[in-house]
N, C-alpha and C positions, 0 to 999 in steps of 0.2 A: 504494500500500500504506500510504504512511504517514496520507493522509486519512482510507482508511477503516480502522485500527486504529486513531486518535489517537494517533500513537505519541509525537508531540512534542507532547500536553494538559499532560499533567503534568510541570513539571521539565524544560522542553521544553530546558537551555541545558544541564543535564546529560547529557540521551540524544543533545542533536547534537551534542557536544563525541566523546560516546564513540563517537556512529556516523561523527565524520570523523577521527577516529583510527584505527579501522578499516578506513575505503573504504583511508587514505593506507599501512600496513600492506599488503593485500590488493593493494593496487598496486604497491607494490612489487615483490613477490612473484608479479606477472603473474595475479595470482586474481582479479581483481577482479570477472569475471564470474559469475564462482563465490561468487564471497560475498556477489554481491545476488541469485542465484538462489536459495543457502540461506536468506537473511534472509530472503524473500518468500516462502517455502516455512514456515518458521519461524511467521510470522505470518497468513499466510492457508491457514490448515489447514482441512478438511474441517470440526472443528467449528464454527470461522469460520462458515464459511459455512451451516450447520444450525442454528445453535442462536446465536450471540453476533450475528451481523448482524440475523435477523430478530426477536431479543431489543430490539436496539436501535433496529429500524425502528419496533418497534410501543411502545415506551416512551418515543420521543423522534419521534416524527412532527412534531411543533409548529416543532421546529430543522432538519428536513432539506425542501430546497428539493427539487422535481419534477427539475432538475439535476444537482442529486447525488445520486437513487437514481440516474438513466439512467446516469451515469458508473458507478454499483455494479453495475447488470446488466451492463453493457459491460466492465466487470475482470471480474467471474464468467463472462461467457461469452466470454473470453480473446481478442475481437475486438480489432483492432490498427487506430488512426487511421491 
């Protein structure tokens, strides 16, 4: 999820400060599972996948390797290594 949203492109020491402050939180609290099913729920939403994915396949094709779409089909079509 976080590859393919960039979630740590920008500001990346700010978003992993606060997203391991949360797993440790959530952990706590015995959620843990729960609150990386929300966060990836959160970020890969149906428009995700309509409209910002294939926005960005077709705007940035020059950066993305034959490798990392197959990994993108392979999260969309929620197959499991």
């Amino acid at each position: 999820m976080t590859a393919l949203t960039k979630r740590y492109g920008s500001s990346p020491e700010t978003v992993f400060d606060r997203d391991l402050r949360l797993i440790a939180e959530n952990n706590e609290k015995n959620h843990l599972a729960e609150f990386f099913k929300e966060t990836i729920a959160q970020n890969l939403t149906e428009e995700f996948w309509t409209l910002t994915l294939p926005e960005n396949l077709f705007a940035q094709t020059t950066q993305l390797t034959d490798w990392r779409i197959f990994q993108i089909s392979q999260i969309h079509a929620k197959t499991h290594a």
